[in-house]
Backbone as JSON Lines, residues from 0, in Angstrom:
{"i":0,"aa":"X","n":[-14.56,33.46,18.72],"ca":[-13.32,33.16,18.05],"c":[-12.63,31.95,18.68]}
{"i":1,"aa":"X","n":[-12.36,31.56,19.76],"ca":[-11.98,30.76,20.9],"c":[-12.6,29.6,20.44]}
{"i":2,"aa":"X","n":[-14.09,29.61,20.32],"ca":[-14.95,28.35,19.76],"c":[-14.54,27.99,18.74]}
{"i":3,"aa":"X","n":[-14.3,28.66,17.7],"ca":[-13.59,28.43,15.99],"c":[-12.37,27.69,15.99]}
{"i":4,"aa":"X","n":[-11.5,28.18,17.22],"ca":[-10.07,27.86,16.82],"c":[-10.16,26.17,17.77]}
{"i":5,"aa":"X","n":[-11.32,25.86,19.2],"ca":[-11.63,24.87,19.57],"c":[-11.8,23.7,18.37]}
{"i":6,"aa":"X","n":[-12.91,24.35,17.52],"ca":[-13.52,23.4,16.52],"c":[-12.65,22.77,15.79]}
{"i":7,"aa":"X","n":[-11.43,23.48,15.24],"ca":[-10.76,23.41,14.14],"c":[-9.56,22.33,14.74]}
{"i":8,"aa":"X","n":[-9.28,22.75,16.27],"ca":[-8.09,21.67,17.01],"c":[-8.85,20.07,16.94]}
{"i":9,"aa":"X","n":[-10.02,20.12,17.56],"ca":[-10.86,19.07,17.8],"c":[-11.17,18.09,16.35]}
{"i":10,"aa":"X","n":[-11.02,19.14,15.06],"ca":[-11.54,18.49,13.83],"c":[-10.49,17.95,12.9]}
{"i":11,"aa":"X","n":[-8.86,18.43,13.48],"ca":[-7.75,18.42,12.68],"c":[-7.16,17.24,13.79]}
{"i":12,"aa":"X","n":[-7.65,17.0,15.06],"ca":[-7.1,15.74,16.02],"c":[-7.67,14.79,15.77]}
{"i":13,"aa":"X","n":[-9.09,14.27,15.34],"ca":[-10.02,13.61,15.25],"c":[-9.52,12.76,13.58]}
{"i":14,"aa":"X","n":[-8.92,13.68,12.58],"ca":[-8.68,13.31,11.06],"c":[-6.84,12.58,11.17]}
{"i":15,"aa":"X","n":[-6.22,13.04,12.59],"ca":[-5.0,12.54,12.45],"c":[-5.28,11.06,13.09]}
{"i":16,"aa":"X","n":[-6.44,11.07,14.0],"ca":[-6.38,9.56,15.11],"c":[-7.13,8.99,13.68]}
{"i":17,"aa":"X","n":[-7.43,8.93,12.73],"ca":[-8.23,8.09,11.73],"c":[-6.91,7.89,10.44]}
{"i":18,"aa":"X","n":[-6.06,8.66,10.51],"ca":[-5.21,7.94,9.8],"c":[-4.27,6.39,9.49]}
{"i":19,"aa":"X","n":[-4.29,6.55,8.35],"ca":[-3.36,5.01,8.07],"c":[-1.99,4.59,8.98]}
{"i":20,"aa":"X","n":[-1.92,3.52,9.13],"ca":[-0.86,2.91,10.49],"c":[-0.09,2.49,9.08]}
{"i":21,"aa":"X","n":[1.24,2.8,8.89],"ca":[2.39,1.61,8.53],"c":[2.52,0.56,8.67]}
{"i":22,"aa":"X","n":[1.94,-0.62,8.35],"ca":[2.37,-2.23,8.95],"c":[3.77,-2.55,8.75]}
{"i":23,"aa":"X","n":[4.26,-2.33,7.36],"ca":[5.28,-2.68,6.8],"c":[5.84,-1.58,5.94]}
{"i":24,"aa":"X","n":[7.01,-1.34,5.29],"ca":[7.67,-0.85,4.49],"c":[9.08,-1.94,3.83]}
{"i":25,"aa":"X","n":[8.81,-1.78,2.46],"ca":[9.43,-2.42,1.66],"c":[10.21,-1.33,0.48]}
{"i":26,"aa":"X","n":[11.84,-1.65,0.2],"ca":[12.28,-0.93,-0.6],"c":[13.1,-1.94,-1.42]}
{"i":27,"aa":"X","n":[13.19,-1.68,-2.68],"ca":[14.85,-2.54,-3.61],"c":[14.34,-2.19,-4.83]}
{"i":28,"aa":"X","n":[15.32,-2.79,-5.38],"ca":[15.45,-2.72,-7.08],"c":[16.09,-3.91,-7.7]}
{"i":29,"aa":"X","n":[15.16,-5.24,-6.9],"ca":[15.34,-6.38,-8.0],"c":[14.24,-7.36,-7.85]}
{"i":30,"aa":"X","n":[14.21,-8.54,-7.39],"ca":[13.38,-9.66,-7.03],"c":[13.54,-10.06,-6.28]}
{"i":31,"aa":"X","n":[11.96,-10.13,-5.41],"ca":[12.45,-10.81,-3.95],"c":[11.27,-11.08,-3.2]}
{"i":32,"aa":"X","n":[10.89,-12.38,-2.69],"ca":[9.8,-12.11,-1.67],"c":[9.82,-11.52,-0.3]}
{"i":33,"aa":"X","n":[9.24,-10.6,-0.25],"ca":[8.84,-9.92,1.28],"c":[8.97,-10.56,2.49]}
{"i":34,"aa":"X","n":[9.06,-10.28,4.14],"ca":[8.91,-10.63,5.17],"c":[7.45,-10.65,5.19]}
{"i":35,"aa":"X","n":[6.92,-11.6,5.91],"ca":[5.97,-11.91,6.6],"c":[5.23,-10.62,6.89]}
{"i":36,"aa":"X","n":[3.74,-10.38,6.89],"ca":[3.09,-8.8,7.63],"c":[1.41,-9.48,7.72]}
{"i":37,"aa":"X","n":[1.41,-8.91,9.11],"ca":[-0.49,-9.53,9.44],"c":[-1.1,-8.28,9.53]}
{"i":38,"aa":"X","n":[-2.27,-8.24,8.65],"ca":[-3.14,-7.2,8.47],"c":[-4.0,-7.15,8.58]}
{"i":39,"aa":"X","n":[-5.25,-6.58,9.21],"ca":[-6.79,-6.96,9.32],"c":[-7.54,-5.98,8.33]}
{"i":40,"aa":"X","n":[-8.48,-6.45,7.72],"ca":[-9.59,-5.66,6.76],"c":[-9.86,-4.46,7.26]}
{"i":41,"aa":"X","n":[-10.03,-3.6,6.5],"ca":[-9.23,-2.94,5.19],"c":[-8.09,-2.6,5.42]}
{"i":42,"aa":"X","n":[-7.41,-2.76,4.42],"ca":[-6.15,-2.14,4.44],"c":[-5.69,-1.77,3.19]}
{"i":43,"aa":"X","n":[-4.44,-1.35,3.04],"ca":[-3.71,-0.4,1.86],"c":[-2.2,-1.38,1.13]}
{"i":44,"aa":"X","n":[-2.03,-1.33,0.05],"ca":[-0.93,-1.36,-0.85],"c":[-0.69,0.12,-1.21]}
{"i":45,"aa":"X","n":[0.55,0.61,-0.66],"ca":[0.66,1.72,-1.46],"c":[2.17,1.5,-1.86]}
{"i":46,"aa":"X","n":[2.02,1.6,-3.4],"ca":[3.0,1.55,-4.24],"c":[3.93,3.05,-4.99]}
{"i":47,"aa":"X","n":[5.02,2.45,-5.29],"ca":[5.68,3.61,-6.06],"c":[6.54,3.24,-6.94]}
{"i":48,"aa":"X","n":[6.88,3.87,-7.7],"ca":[7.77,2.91,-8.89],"c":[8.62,3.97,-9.65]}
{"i":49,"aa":"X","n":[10.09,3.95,-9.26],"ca":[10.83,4.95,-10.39],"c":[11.85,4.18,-10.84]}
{"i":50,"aa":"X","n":[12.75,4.73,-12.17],"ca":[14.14,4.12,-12.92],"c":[14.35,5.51,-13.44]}
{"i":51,"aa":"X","n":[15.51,4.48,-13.86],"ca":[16.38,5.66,-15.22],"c":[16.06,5.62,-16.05]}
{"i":52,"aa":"X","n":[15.3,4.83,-16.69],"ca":[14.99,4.49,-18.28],"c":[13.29,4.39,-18.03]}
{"i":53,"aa":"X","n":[12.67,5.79,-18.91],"ca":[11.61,5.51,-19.16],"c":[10.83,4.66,-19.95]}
{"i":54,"aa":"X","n":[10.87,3.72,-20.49],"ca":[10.35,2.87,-20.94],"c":[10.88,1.62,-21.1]}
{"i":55,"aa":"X","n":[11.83,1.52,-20.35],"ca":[13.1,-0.21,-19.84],"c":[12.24,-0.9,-18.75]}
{"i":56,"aa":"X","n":[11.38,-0.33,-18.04],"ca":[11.31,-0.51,-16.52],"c":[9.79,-1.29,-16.28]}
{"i":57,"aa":"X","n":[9.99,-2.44,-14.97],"ca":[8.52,-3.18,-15.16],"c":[8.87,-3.24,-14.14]}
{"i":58,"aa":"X","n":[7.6,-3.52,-13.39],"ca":[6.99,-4.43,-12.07],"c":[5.94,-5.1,-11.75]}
{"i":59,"aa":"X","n":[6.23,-6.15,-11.19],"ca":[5.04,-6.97,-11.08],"c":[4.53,-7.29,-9.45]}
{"i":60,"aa":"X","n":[3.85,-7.04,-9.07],"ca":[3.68,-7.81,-7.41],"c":[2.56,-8.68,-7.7]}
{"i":61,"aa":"X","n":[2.91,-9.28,-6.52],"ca":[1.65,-10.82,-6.61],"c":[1.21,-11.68,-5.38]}
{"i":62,"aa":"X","n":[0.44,-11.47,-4.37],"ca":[0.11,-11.23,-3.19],"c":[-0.02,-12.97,-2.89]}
{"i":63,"aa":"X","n":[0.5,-13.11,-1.53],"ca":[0.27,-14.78,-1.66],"c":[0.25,-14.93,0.23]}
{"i":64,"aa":"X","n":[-0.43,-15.98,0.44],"ca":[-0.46,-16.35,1.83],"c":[0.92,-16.57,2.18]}
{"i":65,"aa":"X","n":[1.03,-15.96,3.78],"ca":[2.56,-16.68,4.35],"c":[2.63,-17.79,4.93]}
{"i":66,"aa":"X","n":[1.81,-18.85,5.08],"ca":[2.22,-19.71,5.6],"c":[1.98,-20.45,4.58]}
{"i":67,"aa":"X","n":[0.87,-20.99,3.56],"ca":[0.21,-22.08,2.61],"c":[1.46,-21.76,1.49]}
{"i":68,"aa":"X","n":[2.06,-20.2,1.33],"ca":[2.27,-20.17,-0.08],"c":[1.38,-19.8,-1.14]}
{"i":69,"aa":"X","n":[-0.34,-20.21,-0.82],"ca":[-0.77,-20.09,-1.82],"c":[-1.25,-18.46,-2.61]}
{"i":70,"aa":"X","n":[-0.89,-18.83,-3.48],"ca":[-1.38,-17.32,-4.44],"c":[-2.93,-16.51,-4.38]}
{"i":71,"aa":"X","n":[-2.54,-15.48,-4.01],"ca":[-3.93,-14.84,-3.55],"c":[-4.73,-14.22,-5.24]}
{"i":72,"aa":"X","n":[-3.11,-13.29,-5.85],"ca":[-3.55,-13.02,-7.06],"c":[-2.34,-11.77,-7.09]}
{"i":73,"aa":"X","n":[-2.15,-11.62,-8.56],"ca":[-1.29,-10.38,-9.12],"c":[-2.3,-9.09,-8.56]}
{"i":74,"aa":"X","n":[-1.22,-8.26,-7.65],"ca":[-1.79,-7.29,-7.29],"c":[-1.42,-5.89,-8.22]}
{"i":75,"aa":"X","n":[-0.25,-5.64,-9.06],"ca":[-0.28,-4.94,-9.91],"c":[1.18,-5.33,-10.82]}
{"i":76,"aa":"X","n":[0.54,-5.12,-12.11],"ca":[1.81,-5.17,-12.93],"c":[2.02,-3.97,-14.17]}
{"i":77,"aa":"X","n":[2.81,-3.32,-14.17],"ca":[3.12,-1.69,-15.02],"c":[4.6,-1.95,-15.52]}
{"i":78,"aa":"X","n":[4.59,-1.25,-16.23],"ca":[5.79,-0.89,-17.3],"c":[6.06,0.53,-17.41]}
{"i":79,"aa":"X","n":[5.26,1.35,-16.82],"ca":[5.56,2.75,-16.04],"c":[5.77,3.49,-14.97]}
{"i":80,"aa":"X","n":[6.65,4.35,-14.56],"ca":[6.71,5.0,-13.33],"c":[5.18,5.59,-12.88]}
{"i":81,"aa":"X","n":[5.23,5.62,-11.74],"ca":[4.09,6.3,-11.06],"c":[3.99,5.52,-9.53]}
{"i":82,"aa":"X","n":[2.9,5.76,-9.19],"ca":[2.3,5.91,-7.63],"c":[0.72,5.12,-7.38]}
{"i":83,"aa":"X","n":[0.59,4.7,-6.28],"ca":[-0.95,4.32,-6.29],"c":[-1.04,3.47,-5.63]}
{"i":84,"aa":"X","n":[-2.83,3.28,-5.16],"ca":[-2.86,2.35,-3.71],"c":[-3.75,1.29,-4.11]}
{"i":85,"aa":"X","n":[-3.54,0.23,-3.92],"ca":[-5.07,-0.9,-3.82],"c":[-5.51,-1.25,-2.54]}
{"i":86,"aa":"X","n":[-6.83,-1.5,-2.99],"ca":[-7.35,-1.76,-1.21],"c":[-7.59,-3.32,-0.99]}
{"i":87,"aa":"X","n":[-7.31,-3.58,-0.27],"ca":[-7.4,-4.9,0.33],"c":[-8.7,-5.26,1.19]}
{"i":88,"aa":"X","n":[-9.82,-6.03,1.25],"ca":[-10.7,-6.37,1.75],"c":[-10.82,-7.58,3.2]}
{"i":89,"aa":"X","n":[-9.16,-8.4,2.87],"ca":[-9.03,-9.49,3.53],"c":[-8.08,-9.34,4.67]}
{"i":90,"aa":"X","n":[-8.06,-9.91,6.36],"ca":[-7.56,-9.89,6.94],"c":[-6.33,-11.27,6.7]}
{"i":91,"aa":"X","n":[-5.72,-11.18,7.45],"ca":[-4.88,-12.4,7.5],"c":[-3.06,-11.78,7.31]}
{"i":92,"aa":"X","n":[-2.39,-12.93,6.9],"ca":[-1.01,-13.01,6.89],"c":[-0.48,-13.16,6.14]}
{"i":93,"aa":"X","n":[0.25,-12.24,4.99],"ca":[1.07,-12.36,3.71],"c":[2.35,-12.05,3.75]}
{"i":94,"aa":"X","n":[2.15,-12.15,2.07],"ca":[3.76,-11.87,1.43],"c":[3.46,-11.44,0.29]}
{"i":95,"aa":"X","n":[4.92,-10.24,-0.17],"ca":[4.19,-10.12,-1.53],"c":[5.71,-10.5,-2.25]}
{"i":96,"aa":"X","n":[5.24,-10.95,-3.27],"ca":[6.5,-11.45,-4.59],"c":[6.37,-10.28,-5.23]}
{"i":97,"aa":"X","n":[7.56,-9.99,-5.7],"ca":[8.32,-8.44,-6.45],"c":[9.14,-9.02,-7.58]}
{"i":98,"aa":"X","n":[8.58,-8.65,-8.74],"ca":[10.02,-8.99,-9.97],"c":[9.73,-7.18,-10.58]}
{"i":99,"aa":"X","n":[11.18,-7.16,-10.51],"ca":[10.99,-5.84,-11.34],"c":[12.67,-5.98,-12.45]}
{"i":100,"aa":"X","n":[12.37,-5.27,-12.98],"ca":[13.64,-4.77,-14.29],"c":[13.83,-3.78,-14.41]}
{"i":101,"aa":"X","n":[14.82,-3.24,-14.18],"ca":[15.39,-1.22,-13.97],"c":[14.33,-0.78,-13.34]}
{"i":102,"aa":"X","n":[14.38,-0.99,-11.75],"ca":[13.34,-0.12,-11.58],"c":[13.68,-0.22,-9.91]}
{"i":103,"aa":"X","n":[13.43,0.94,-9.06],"ca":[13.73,0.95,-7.93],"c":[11.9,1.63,-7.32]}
{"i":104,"aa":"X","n":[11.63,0.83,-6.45],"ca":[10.28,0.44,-5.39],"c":[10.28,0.47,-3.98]}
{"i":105,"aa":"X","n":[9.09,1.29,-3.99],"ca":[9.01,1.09,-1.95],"c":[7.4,0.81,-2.48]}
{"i":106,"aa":"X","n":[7.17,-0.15,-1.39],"ca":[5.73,-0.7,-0.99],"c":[5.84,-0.52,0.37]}
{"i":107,"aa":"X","n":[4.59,-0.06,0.8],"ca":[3.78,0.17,2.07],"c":[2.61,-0.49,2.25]}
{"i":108,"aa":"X","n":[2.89,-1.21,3.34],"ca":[1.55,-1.73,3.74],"c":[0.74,-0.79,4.4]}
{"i":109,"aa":"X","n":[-0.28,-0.23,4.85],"ca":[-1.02,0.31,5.65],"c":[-2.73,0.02,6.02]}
{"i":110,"aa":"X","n":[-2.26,-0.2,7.39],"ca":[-3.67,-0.51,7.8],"c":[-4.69,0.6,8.15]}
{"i":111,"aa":"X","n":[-6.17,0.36,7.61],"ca":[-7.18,1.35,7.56],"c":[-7.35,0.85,8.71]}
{"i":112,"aa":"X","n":[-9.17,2.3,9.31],"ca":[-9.84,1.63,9.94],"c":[-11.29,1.16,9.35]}
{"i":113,"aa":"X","n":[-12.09,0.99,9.75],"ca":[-13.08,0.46,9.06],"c":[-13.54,1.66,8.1]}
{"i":114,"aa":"X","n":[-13.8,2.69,9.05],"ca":[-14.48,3.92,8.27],"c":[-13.53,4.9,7.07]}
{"i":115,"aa":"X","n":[-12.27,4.53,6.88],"ca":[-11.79,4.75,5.97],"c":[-11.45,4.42,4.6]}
{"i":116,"aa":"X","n":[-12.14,3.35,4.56],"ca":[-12.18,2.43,3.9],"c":[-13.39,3.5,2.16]}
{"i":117,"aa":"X","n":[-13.91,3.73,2.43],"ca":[-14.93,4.21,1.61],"c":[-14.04,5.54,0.84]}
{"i":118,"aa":"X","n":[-12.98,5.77,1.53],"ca":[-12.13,6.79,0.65],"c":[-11.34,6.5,-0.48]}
{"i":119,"aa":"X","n":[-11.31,5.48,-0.27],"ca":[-10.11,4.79,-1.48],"c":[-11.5,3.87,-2.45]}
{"i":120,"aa":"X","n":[-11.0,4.3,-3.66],"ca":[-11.98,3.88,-4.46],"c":[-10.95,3.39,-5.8]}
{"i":121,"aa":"X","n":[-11.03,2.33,-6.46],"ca":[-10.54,1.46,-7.4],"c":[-9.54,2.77,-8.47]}
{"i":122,"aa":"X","n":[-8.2,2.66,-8.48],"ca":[-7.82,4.19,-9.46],"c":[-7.45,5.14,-9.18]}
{"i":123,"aa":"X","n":[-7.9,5.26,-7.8],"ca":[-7.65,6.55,-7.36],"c":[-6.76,6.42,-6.4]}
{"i":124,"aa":"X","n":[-5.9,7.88,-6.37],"ca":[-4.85,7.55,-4.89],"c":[-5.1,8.21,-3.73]}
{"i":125,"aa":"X","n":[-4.54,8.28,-2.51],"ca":[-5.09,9.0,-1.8],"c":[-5.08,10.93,-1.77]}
């Protein structure tokens, strides 16, 4: 029994040291580019999106280098509430551009480690 309850400490410590790190956290409800955040491959967008008005409400993000400016690419754009993560493949140093309309947002950056990476699959959340 002793061995069981060993296994289970050892297997529930091992799944918390492999969890996602916070780089950043982002909250508002208008337009705005982000602070600066350096991230190394893989990592996480995790998004959320609520309003008052179900069908008034948009957001757009759009991922861009912090120092060049230059545009990496629209990382998601909806006209509905909901939740959800994209995975990022690239290390380096961004920003993300936010336009939204009735709509209040938190974005999270979070950094994987390598081997977590295979959990997050295109659609799906965590």
């Amino acid at each position: 029994m002793k061995k069981i309850a060993l296994i289970i400490i050892l297997c529930a410590a091992s799944m918390h040291a492999m969890a996602e790190v916070t780089v950043k956290e982002f909250r508002g409800t208008g337009n705005t580019t982000t602070s600066i955040f350096t991230v190394e491959a893989p990592w996480l967008l995790d998004w959320r999106l609520d309003g008052d008005y179900d069908n008034l409400i948009a957001l757009d993000i759009t991922l861009v280098e912090a120092h060049t400016g230059k545009l990496v690419g629209r990382v998601l754009h909806t006209k509905r509430k909901g939740n959800g993560v994209k995975l990022f493949k690239d290390t380096g140093q961004y920003q993300l551009r936010v336009s939204s309309t009735l709509a209040r947002w938190t974005l999270k950056v979070q950094q994987l480690q390598p081997e977590e990476e295979e959990l997050y699959t295109p659609g799906t959340a965590k």
